[in-house]
C-alpha positions as CSV (number, residue, x, y, z in Angstrom):
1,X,0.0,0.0,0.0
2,X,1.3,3.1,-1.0
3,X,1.6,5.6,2.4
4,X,0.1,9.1,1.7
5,X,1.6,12.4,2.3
6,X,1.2,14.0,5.4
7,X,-1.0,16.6,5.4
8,X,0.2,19.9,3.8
9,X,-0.3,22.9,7.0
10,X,-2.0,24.7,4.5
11,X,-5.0,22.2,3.0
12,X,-8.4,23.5,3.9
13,X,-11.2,21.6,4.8
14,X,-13.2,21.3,1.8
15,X,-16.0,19.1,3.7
16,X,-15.8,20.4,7.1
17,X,-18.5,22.6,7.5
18,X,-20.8,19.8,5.3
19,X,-19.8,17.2,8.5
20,X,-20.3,19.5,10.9
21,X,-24.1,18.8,11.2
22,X,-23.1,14.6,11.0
23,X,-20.7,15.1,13.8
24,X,-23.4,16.8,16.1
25,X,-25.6,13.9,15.4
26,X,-23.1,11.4,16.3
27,X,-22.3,13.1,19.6
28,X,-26.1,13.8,20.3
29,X,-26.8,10.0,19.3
30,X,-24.2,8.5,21.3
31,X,-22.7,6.0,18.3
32,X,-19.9,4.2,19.1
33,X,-17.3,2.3,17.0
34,X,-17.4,-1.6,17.2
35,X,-13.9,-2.7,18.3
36,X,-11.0,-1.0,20.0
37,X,-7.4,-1.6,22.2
38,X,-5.1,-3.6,20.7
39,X,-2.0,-2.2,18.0
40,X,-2.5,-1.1,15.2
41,X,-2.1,-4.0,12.6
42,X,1.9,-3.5,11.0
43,X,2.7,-0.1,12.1
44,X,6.1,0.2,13.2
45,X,6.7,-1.1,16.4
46,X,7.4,1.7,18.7
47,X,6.8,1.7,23.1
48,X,3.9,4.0,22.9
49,X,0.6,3.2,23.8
50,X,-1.0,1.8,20.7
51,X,0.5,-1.8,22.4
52,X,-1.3,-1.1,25.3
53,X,-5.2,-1.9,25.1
54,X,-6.1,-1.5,28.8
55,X,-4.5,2.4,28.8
56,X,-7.9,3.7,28.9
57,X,-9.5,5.2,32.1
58,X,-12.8,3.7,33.1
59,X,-14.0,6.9,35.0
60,X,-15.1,8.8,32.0
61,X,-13.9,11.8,34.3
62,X,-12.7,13.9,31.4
63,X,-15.9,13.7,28.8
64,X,-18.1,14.7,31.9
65,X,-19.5,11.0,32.6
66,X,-18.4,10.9,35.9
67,X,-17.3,7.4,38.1
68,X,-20.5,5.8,37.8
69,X,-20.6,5.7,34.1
70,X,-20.5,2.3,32.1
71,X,-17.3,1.8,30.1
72,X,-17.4,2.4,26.6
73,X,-16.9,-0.1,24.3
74,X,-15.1,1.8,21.7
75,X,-11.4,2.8,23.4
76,X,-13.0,6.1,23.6
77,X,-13.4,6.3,28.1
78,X,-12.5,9.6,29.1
79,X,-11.3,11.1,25.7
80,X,-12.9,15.0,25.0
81,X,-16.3,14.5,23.9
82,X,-15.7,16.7,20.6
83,X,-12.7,14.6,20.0
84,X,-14.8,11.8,20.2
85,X,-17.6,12.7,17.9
86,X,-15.2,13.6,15.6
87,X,-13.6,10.4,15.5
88,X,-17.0,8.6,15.2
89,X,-17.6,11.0,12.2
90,X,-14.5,9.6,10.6
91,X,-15.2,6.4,11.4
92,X,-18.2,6.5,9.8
93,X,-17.4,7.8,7.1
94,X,-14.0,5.2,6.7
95,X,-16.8,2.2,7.3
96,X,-18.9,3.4,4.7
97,X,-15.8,3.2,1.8
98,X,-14.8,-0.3,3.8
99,X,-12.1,0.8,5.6
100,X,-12.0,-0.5,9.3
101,X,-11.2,2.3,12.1
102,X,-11.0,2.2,15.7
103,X,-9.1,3.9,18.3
104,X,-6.2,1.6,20.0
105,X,-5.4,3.9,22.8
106,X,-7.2,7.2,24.0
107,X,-7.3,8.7,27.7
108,X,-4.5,7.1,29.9
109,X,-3.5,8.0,33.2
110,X,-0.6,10.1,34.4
111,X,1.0,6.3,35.9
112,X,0.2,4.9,32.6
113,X,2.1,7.4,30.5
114,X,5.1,7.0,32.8
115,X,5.1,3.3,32.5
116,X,5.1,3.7,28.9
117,X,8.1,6.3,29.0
118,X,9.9,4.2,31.3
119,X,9.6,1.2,28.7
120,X,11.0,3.3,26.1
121,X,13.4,4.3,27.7
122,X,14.3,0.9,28.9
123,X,14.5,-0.3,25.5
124,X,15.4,2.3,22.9
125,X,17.5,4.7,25.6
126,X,17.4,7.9,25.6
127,X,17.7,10.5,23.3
128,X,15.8,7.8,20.8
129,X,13.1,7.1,23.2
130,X,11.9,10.4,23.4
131,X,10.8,11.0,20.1
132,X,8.4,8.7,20.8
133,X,6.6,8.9,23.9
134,X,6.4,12.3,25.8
135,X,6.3,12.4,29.6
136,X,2.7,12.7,31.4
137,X,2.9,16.5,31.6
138,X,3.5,17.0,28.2
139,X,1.0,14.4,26.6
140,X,-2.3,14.9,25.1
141,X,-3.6,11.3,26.2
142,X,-3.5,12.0,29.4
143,X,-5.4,15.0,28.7
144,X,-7.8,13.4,27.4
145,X,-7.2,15.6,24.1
146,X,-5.9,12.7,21.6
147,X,-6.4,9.2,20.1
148,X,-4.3,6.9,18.4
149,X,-5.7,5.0,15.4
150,X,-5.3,1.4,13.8
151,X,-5.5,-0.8,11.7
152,X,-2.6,0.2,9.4
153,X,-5.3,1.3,6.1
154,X,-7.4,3.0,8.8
155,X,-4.5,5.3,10.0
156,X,-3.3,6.2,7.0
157,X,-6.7,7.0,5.5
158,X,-7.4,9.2,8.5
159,X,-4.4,10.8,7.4
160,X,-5.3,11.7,4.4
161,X,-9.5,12.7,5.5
162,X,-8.8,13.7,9.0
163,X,-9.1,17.5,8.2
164,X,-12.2,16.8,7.2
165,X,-13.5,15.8,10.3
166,X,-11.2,18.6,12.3
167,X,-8.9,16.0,13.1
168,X,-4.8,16.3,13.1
169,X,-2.3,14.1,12.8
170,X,-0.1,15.3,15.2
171,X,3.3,13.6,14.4
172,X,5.1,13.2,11.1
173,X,6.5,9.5,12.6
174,X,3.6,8.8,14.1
175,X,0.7,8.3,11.1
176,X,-1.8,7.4,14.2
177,X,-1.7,9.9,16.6
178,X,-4.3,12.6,15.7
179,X,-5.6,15.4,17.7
180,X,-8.7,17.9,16.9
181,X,-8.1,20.8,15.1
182,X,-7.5,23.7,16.9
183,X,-10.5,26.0,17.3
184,X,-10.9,29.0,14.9
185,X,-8.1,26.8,12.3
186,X,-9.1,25.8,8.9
187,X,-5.8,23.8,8.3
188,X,-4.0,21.5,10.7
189,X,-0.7,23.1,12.7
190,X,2.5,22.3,10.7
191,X,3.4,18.7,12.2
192,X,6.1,18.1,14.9
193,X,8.8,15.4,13.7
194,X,8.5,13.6,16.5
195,X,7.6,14.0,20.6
196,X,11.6,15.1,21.1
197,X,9.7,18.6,21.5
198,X,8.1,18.3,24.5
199,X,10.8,16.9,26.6
């Protein structure tokens, strides 16, 4: 399979505003994605979360669901409720040209993030592991704020529709991490090579 360009900081969102209204719908009908933890299938293999299914946080606290809420089923616990309707926008929309999506690792907790930078650094050493995980303060997962994508053909069609659905790939080594686009944007922030910046 041929791996698409990343996208170029200065492609508009043709479709945006057209999706807006099916992305309101989706967060106002509650869909949900069917599958989700897990790697993404032949990515490269690299110690961030995507290995990790059980990174997400049961309490819903950051989408407003509070303790008492069931889990989802779709990797999606905790993650920013716009973030998630987007997602489920793209999703949709990936399903519909038969191209499986699902999130492989959303919200994780500050502990998990640190397990996952000690790992890297345990196996790749540092500098190398820290263009690859960022430490808990500096990541958007534990924020709640992004997702990372699989299988393979899903991440890299969400790279090449994600601004369509406000949704960023973050990283230029990483095709699955994607983030929403920032409020007010109409193209996605010039991508960071890697998560050496945040260290």
């Amino acid at each position: 399979m041929r791996r698409p360009e990343p996208a170029h900081p200065t492609r508009t969102r043709p479709r945006l505003a057209v999706l807006a209204g099916a992305v309101a719908a989706l967060a106002l009908a509650g869909c949900t994605a069917t599958g989700a933890g897990g790697a993404p299938d032949a990515l490269p293999a690299v110690p961030v979360a995507t290995a990790d299914p059980a990174s997400q946080d049961p309490s819903g606290a950051a989408d407003g669901a509070g303790p008492d809420a069931p889990p989802r089923a779709d990797g999606l616990d905790g993650v920013d409720a716009d973030l998630a309707a987007r997602f489920e926008a793209a999703r949709a929309a990936a399903e519909a040209e038969g191209v499986e999506l699902r999130v492989t690792s959303g919200k994780r907790t500050a502990e998990e993030q640190q397990r996952l930078v000690d790992d890297a650094v345990a196996t790749r050493g540092v500098p190398e592991a820290y263009r690859w995980v960022l430490p808990p303060e500096s990541s958007a997962h534990v924020q709640g704020l992004a997702v990372d994508v699989g299988p393979t053909e899903g991440a890299y069609w969400l790279a090449q529709h994600g601004l369509d659905f406000g949704l960023c790939q973050t990283y230029a080594n990483e095709v699955w991490h994607f983030e929403k686009l920032p409020d007010g944007a109409d193209a996605c922030p010039e991508q960071h090579p890697d998560s050496s910046w945040g260290w």
